[in-house]
N, C-alpha and C positions, 0 to 999 in steps of 0.2 A: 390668701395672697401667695403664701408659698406654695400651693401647689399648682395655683395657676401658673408660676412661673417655672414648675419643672415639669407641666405638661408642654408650654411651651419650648423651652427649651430641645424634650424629646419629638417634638412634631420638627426642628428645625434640624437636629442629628439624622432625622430620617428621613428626610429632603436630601442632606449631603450625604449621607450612605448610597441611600439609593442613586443617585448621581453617579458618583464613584463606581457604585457595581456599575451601571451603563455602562460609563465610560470604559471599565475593564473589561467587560463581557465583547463590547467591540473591537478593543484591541486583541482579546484571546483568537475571537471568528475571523477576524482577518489573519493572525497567526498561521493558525488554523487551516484552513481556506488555502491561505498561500502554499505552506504545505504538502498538501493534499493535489494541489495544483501540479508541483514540480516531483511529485511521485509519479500522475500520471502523466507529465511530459517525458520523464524518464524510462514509462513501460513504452512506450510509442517510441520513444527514439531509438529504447533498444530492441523493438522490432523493426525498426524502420533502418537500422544499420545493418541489419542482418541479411535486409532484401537487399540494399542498396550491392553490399559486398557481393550476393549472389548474383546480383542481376550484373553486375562490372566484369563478372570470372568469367559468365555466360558470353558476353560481347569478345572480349580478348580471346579465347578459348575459339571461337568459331572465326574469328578475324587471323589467329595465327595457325591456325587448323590449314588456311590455301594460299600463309602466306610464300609457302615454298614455290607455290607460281613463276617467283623471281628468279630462282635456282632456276627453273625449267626452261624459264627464255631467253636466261643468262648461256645454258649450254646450248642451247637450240632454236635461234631466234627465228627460223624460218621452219618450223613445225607448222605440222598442219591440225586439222581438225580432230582428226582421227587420234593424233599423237597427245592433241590436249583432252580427251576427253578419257584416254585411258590413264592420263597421268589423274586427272581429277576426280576419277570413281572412285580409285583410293582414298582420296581426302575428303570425300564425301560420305562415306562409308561410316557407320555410325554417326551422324550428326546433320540430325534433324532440323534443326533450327537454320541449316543452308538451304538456300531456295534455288538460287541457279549463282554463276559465275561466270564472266565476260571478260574476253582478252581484247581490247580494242587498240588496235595498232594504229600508229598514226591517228589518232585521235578517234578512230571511228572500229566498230563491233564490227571483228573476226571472225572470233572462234567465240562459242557459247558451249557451258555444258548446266544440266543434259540441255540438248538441241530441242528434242521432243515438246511442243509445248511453246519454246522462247523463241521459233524460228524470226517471230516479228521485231526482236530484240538486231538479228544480224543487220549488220547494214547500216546501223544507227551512229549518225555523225556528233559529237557533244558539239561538235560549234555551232552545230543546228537547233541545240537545244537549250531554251535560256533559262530555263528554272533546274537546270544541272552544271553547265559553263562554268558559273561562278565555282561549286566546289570541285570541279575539276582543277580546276585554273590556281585554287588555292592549294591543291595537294600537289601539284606543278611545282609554283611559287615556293612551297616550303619541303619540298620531296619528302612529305611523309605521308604516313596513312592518314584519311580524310577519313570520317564517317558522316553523313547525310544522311536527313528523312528523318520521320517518314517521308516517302514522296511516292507520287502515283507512276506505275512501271508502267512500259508500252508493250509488255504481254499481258496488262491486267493484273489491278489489285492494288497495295501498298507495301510496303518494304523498307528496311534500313540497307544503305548499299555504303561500303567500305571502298574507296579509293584506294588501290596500291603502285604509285605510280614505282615505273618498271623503269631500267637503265642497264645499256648492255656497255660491254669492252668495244671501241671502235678501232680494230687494229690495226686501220690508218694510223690515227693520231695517238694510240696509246691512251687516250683516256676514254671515262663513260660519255654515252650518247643517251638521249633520252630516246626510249625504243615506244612504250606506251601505257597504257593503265590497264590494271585487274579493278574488273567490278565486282564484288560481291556483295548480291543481294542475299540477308539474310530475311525470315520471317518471323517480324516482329511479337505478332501472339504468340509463339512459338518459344520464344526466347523469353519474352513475360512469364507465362505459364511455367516453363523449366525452370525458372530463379524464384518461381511461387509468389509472383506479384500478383494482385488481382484490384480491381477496381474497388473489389467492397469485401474482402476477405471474410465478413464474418468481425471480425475484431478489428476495423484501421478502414477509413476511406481513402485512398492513393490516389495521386494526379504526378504527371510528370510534365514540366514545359524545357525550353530551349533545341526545338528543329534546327535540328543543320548543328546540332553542338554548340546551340548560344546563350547557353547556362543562363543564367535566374532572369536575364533580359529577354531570352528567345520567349516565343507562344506554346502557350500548353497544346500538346499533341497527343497525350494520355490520359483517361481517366476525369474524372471529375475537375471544369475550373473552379469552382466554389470554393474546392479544397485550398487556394492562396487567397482567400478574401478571410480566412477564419484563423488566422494565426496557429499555422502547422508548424510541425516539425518539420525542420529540410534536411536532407543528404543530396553533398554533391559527387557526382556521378563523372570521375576524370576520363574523358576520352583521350584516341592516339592525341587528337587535336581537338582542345574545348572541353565543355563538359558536358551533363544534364542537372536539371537540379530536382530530385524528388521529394516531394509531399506529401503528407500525414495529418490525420487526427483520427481522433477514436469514430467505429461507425456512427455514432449515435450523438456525435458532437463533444466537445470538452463538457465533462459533467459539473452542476453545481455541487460544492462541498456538504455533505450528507450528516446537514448540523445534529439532523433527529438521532442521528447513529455515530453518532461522536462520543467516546466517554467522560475527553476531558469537558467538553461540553456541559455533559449528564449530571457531571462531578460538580464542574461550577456551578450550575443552575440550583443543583440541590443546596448547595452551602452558602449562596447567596437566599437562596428563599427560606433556608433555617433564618441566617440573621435577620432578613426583614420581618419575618413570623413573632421572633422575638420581638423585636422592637416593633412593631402590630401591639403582640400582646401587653408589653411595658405603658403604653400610650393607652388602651383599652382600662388596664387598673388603675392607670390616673384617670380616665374619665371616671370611672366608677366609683377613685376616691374624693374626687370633687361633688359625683353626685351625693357620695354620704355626708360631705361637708354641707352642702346642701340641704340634705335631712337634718344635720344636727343645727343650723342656722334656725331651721324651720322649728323644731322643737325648741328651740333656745325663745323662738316669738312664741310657740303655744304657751313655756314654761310662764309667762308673765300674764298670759292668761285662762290656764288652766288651773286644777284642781289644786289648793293646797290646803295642808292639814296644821294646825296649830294647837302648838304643847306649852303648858306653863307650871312652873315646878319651883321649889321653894330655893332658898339660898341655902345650904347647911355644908356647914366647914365639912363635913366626914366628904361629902361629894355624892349621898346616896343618890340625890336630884328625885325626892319625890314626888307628885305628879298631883297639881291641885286642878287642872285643867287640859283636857284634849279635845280638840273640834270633834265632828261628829262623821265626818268622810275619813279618820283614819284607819276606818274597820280594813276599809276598800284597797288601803295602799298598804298598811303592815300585816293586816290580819285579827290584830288586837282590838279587843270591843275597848270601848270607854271604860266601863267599869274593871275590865283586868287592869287598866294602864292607873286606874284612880286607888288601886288598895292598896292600903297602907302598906306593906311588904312590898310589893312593887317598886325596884329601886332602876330609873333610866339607863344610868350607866352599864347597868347591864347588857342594855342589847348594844351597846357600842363595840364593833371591834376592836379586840386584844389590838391591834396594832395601830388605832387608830384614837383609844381612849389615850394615852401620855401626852400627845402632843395636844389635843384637844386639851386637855386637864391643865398643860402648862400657858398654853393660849389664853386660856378666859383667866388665869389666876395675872399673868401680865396686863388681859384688857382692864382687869377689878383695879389692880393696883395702879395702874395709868391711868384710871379716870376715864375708860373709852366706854361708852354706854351701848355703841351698836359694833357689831363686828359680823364678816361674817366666816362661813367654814364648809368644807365638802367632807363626807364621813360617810362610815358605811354601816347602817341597824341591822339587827337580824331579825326577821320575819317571824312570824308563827309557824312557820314552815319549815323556819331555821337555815334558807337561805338568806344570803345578804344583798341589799337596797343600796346604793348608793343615794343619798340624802342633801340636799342643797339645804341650809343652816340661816338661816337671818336672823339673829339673836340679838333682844333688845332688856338691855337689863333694868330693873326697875331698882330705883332706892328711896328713902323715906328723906324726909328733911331732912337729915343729920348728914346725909349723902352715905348711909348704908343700904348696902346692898340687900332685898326684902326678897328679890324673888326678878325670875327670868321669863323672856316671853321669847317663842322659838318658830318661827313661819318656818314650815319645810315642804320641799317640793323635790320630788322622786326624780333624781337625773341620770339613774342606770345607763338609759338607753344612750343619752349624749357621752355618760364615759366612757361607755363599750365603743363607742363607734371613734368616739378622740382617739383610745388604745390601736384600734383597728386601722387610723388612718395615720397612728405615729408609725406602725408599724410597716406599712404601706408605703408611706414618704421614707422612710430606712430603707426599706428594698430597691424605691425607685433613685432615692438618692446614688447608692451603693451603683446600682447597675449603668445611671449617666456615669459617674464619676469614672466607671470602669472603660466605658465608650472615650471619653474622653481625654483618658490615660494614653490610648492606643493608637492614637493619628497623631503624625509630624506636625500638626500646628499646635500654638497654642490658641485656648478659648477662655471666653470669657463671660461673665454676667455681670452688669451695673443697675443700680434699680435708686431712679432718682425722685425725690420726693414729689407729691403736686404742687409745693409751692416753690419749687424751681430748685431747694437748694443741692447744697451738692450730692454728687452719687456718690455711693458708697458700692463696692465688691461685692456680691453676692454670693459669686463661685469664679473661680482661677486653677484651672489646671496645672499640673504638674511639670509644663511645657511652659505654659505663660509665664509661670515665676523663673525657672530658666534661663528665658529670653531677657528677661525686665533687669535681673537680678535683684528678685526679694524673696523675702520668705512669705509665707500666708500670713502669718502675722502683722505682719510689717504694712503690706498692701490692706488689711480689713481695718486698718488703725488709722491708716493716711489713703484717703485715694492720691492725694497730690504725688505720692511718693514713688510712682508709676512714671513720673513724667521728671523725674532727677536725672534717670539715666539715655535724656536725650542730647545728644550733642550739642555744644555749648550753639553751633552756629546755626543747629536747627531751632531751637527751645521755641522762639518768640516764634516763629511761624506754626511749630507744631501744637503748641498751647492755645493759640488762635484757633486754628482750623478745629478743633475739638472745641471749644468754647461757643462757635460759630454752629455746629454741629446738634450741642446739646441747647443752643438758645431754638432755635430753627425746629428741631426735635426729626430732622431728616435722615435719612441715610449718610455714614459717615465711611470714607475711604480715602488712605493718604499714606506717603513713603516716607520712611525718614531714617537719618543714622542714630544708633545709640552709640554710647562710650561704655566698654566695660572692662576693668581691669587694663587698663588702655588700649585698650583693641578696639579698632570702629566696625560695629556688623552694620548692615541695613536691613531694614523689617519693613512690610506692608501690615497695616491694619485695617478692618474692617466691621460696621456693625452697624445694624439695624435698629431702629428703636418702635417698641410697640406700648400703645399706651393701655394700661388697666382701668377698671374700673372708677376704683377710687381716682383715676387721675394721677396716679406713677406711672411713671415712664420704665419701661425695661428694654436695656441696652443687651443685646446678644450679639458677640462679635468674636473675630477671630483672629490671628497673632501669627504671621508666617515670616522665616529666617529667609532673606534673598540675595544675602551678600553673594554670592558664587553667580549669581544670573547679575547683577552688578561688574562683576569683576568683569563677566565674558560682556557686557557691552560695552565696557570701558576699552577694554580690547580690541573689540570689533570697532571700536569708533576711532581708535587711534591707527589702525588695521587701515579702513576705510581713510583716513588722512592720505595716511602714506600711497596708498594707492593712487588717493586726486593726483597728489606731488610726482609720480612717475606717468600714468597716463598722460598729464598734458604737456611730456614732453616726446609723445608718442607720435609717428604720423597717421596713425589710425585710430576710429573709434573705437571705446569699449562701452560696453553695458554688461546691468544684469537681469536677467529676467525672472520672473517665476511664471510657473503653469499649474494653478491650484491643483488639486484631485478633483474641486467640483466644476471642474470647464473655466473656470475664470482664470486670466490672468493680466499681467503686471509690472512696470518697470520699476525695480529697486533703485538701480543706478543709471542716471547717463554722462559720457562724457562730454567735456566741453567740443572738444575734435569731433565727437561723433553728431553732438546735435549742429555742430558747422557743414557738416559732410552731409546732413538730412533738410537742413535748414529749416531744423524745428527748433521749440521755445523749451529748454529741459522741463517745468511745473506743467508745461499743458501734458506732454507726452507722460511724465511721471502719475498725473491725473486721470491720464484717459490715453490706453497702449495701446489704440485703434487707427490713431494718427502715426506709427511709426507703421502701420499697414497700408494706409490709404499712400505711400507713395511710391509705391512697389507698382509696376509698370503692371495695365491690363494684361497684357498678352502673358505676362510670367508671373501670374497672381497663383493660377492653380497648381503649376508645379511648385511654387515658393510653400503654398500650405500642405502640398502632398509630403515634401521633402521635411516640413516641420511634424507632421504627423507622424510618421514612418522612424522621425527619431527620437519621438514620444514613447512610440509605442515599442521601439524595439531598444531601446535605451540606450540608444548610441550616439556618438559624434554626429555633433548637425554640419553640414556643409553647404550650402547653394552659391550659384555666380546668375544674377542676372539685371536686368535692369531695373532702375529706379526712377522717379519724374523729380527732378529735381530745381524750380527755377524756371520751369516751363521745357528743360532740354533733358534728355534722354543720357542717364549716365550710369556703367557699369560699376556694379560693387561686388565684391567678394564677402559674404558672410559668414563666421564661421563660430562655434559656441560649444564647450562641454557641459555637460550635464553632472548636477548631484540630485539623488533619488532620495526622497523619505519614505517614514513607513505609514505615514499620514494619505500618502497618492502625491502630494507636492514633489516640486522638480527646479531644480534650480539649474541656472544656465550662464553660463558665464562665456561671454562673446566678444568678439573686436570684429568690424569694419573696414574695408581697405575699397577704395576707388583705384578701379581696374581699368579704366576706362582707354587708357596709353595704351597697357599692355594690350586691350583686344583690336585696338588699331591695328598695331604692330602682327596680332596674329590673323588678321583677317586676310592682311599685306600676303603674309608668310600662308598662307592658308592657298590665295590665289596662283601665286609663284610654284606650291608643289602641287598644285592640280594642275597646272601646264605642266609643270616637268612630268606628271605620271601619265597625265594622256600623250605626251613626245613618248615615254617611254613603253608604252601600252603598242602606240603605233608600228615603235620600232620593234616590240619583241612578235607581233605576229607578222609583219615583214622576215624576221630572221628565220620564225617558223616555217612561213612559206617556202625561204629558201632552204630549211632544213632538211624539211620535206623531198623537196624539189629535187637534193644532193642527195638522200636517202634514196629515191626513188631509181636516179640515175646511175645510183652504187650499186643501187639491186639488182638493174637490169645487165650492168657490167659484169655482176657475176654469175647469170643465168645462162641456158642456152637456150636460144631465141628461136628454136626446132623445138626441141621437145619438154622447154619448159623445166625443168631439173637443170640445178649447180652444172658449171660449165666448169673447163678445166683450170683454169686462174681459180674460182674458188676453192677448187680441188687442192691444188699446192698453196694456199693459204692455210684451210683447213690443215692439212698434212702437216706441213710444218708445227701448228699449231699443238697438235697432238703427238706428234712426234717429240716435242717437248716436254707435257704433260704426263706422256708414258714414261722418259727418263727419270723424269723428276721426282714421279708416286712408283715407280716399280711397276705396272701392272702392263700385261701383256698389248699387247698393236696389231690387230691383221690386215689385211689387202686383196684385195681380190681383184684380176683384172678380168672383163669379156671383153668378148667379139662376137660378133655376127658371121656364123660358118656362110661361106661363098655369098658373102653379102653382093660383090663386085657381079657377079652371074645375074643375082636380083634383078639390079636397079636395070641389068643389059636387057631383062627379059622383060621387065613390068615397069620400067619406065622409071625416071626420077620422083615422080610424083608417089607413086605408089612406097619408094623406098622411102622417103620422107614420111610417108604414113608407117608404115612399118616402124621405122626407128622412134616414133611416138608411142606404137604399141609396146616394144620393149621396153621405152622408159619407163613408162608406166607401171608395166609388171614387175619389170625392177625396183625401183622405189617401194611399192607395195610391199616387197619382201623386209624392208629394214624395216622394222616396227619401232625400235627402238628410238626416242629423241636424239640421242648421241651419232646413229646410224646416217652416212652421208653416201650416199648413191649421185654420181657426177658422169658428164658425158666427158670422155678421156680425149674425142677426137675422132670425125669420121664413124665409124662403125663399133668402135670402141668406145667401152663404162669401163668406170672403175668404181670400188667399194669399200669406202673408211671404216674398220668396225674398230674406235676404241674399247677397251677392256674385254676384247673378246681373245681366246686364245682357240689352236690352231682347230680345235676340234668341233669349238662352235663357228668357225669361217670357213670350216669345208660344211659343214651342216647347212648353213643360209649359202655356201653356194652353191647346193644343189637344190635348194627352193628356188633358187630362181632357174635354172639351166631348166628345171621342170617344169616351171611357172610360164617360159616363152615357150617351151615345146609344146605345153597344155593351149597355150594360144589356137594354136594349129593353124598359122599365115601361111598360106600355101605355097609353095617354092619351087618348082618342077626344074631350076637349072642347080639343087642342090643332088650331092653323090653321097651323100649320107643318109637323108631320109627327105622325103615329100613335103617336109613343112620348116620353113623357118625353126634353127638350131643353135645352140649357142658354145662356145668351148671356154672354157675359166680356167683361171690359174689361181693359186693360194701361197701367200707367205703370210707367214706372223713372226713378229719381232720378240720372243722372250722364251721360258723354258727351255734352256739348250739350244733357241735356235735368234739368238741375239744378233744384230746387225749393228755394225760399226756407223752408219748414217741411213738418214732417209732416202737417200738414192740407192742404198745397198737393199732396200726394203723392197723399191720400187721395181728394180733389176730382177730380183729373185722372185718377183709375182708374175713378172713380163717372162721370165725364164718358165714355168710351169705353166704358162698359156702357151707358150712353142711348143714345149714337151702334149701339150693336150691338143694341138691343131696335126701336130705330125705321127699322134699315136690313135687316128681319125676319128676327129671331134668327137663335139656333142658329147663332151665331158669335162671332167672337172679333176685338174693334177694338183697336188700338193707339190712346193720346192723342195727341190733334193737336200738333204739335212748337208748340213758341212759343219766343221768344227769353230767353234766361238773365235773371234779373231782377239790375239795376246795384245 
């Protein structure tokens, strides 16, 4: 009986062991796992911030590499081709990632550099173009740098192109004008490749999306889209204006957690399969020991009908017990013939063990003197071998009429084997005892064993852990003395039901589990009980149960339930709903709470939707069903703030809600959500109104700003030609004396020197007499021409002075580089060689210059003084016979 119930016992500790280890071994892998998880989002992000910062220095870097463009059109709005592309060699110079760059004045392509290649690019109007308008219009609107693209170029290929909208001094009005935009296209592979981005590096698969700068909403234009469907790492990528948002994971995918190569893993597994091996082998030695029970039950039935040997020996006070009779099989079992065990010397007590003859000797003298005729005894003979027999003894003592004792008769039957094997199994049951006890020392519950008779009556304790008594408050004694006494320290208010339901329990002979409070030392805990009952052979019942402390999970529901009160009490004086949800780990989920306002606002029944969270779906308007679960998903997965606005069916009509809910995470996978409801449905009237209202005002305002355009244009146009000359195409003299002025401020202001140069046309007046007006209109085209050609300079202003007369602005040149470029030109129209035959200097069109410069000793009190002293050094060069070039006579600085 007993060992059946502590093989049982150890088959039901190694059900809960094993369990436990499960249960831990999944909580360590997920640990685990997770882990391992945010290591390797960690090596990905920080490769993937490395590129990002690289690839961000590369864009800026080559964006502000030509954003000096501005400086160039600021000094020189009316450069030419030739002037932007020497300005732009330089800033092209080292940096590869530039493809070309465009000055588009007035909205439409000027000037290109290099030309070579982009000629198809000249000419090109943005208003004509609608898949660029927009980011123009927007770099316009907010006058900063735009970046665009990719987009497809109209000299071929794809490109990032920079917006830099441009704005000059209008020295009309004193303030900027918008003058036009810098295109810079850079090239994209280019600029990837330099920042060491690549599609599949080897180590990181990369995607980049938001064209045109429209961060994580824009379309992947880079690299792999898969790579946003796999929950990557993102960097955002800040442009002048917008962003990009880029993409990551490992090439190879996020790897699963590498359990085989885990230590702590390795570690658990082993010292989990040590203790189950044990408790294997613990359960193995009770089978073993039940089957030597077994064997000794079996032998205990041979013993009543197997071999036994009979001895009969006289009564004599001394105790010699000699020997009148032995059956004839005790050769077989002691070794002793008949005849050694029958002579006269031969005295029994001799083969009796020393330790075993006193108490046998004081036994039969008690059964003599008590009148007991049969008795019996287990003892140990010595062999002829002179090993010892253990002996089963049926002794029947014989006496004469007087009722003395005559003489003894002794059945005996060899039960070695059964004592060896009791020794063997007391011993067995002590280790197995020893090692539950020790199991059951070592877990927070208490346990228990009850073993109740077959004829129903009460159970009695069997085993009570060191936990059980604890909890109950008794001692082992106490509880093996009284079972009732188990049941004193339940709360007065619980008794009569807790006594029931166990009484109910052990009638039934079912599974028993139930809550209840104890009282101890007046302290109220609460305990869960639990236990099984298995019935044995004989028809006992064996109760194995368990004992667990739950006041503290008590307490927190008591909490939470007065928690949740208080909550109803403010919600419904809320005008929005509230709920709570949950989202298991395995795909299901749930409504914990709903409001009364909320199931009014859905006009659902709170038990049905609390039953079944499918019906708080089904009212969600078709058409905004799939963003309603993309937006639920998206904040599942990325464990953030849920938010959605959209329609609901409510009553048959169509009504806006605003929904909104935080999240708590377990480490389970569950998610808990805690949400309110609000009917929008006013508010989106109101913005639909408001919505209508500024789409008029933006299309009024759309209309009127390219009206203003056109007129700006229009006055731009008419300003240009006002300061041109309408012969030969070069600055007239009005822009002359604006510029002049201009500079002549500029040069006070920074210190840096001023020159002036004025020509003429030697015996122009003979020309026109000799070849006609026509011819001399042509001629004065070809001077212009040559002239201008000599200012290379953007700063340099070449202007017709009047008639036959130029003049030439050179700020920050001094006097030695203004006779220098005025003899490139004096050479420049001589090299023409216009044939001239009414000239007295030489056979060809000639020219005579004069030179002032304003600073080094040779300062002027005003710009007329400037003007004078150029005009004076062109007399001096007409009257010392042309076809040359005087510098002003020095004079002294004016006090």
């Amino acid at each position: 009986m007993k060992t059946t119930n502590l093989t049982g016992m150890a088959m039901a500790l190694f059900a809960v062991l094993l369990s436990l280890f499960v249960l831990v071994g999944l909580q360590l892998f997920r640990f685990e796992s997770e882990g391992y998880r945010q290591r390797e989002i960690e090596q990905v992000k920080q490769q993937l911030d490395d590129r990002a910062a690289a690839l961000k220095a590369r864009i800026y870097a080559n964006i502000y590499a030509v954003s000096g463009v501005k400086s160039l059109v600021a000094m020189n709005p009316d450069l030419t081709q030739d002037d932007f592309s020497r300005a732009m060699a330089v800033q092209f110079r080292e940096k590869p990632d530039l493809r070309n760059i465009g000055l588009a004045r007035d909205m439409v392509i000027r000037f290109m550099y290099p030309l070579e290649g982009n000629e198809a690019a000249v000419g090109l109007d943005y208003r004509q173009q609608p898949n660029q308008i927009e980011a123009v219009r927007l770099a316009l609107g907010l006058n900063k740098i735009v970046l665009a693209g990719p987009v497809l170029l109209v000299q071929g290929g794809e490109g990032l192109i920079a917006r830099i909208p441009i704005r000059v001094d209008d020295p009309a009005s004193g303030e900027e004008r918008f003058w036009g935009f810098a295109s810079v296209v850079m090239d994209m592979e280019s600029i990837f490749a330099g920042a060491g981005i690549r599609a599949n590096d080897g180590t990181l698969r990369i995607s980049l999306r938001g064209r045109d700068a429209r961060g994580p909403e824009g379309e992947v234009f880079w690299g792999d889209a898969a790579v946003f469907a796999r929950d990557p790492v993102t960097q955002a990528i800040e442009l002048p204006y917008g962003s990009w948002q880029l993409g990551a994971i490992p090439v190879d995918g996020w790897s699963p957690y590498p359990i085989l190569d885990a230590p702590m893993m390795w570690m658990y597994l082993v010292i989990v399969s040590a203790i189950l091996t044990f408790s294997i082998v613990i359960i193995i030695l009770l089978a073993k020991t039940k089957k030597a029970t077994d064997a000794l039950k079996k032998e205990r039935d041979l013993f009543a009908e197997g071999p036994i040997f009979t001895i009969e020996w006289r009564a004599e006070p001394q105790g010699r017990w000699s020997m009148v009779y032995v059956s004839m099989n005790v050769e077989q079992i002691l070794g002793y013939s008949a005849a050694d065990l029958l002579d006269a010397d031969f005295c029994y007590s001799s083969l009796v063990h020393p330790d075993d003859l006193p108490p046998i000797l004081a036994e039969l003298q008690n059964n003599i003197e008590a009148g007991t005729d049969r008795f019996e005894a287990s003892y140990r003979l010595r062999t002829r071998k002179g090993h010892f027999l253990w002996l089963y003894d049926f002794t029947i003592l014989v006496r004469d009429q007087a009722g003395r004792v005559t003489g003894m008769r002794s059945y005996l039957y060899d039960q070695s084997a059964q004592k060896y094997a009791e020794e063997a199994l007391r011993l067995a049951e002590a280790r197995l005892e020893k090692t539950a006890y020790e199991l059951t020392e070592n877990i927070p519950i208490g346990t228990y064993t009850m073993v109740q008779p077959a004829d129903g009556g009460m159970a009695k304790f069997a085993f009570m852990s060191s936990r059980f008594l604890e909890l109950t408050g008794l001692s082992r004694a106490e509880a093996a003395a009284d079972t009732l006494r188990a049941f004193a320290c339940v709360h007065p208010d619980d008794f009569d039901d807790w006594v029931a339901l166990n009484a109910k329990a052990f009638a039934e002979k079912a599974p028993f589990f139930g809550e209840t409070r104890l009282l101890l030392d007046g302290q109220v805990r609460w305990i869960t009980a639990e236990s099984f009952p298995r019935t044995l052979a004989n028809g006992a019942t064996v109760w194995e149960g368990v004992l667990a402390d739950i006041t503290d999970r008590k307490h927190a529901e008591e909490a939470l339930t007065e928690s949740l009160r208080r909550f109803n009490d403010l919600v419904d004086h809320v005008s929005v709903g509230v709920y709570v949800f949950w989202h298991r780990g395995d795909g299901s989920a749930d409504f914990e709470y709903v409001s009364d306002g909320w199931c009014a606002m859905n006009q659902l029944d709170r038990d049905a939707v609390l039953a079944d969270q499918t019906l708080a779906v089904d009212v969600i308007h078709p058409d905004e069903l799939e963003d309603f679960k993309r937006c639920n998903q998206q904040a599942i997965v990325e464990k953030s703030r849920f938010r959605w606005e959209g329609r609901v069916i409510v009553g048959g009509l169509a009504r806006y809600m605003l929904i909104e809910s935080s999240p708590q995470f377990f480490d389970n996978g569950d998610s808990r959500w805690f949400g309110i409801q609000q009917d929008i449905s006013e508010r989106k009237k109101a913005e639909a109104v408001l919505q209508e209202t500024n789409n008029a005002l933006e299309n009024e305002i759309v209309k009127r700003a390219l009206l203003m355009e056109q007129l700006r244009i229009k006055t731009e146009l008419l300003e240009q030609l006002s300061r041109q000359d309408g012969l030969t195409e070069i600055p007239n003299r009005r822009h002359f004396d604006e510029r002049a002025k201009l500079e002549w401020q500029r040069a006070q202001r920074v210190g840096l020197p001023l020159s002036l140069i004025m020509i003429d046309i030697d015996h122009f007046k003979q020309y026109n007499d000799h070849y006609g007006h026509a011819a001399g209109d042509a001629c004065l085209k070809r001077v212009a021409r040559a002239l201008k050609a000599c200012g290379e300079r953007p700063l340099d202003l070449v202007a017709r002075y009047g008639g036959e007369e130029f003049v030439a602005l050179l700020p920050e040149t001094d006097r030695s580089g203004a006779c220098h470029l005025a003899e490139q030109m004096r050479a420049a129209v001589e090299a023409l060689s216009i044939p001239h035959v009414g000239s007295s200097i030489a056979k060809v069109v000639t020219l005579s210059v004069g030179v002032a410069t304003h600073k080094e000793g040779h300062a002027k009190a005003n710009l007329s003084q400037l003007q004078a002293c150029a005009d004076q050094a062109l007399y001096r060069a007409k009257h010392q016979g042309r076809n040359r070039v005087e510098q002003e006579v020095t004079q002294p600085a004016p006090e």
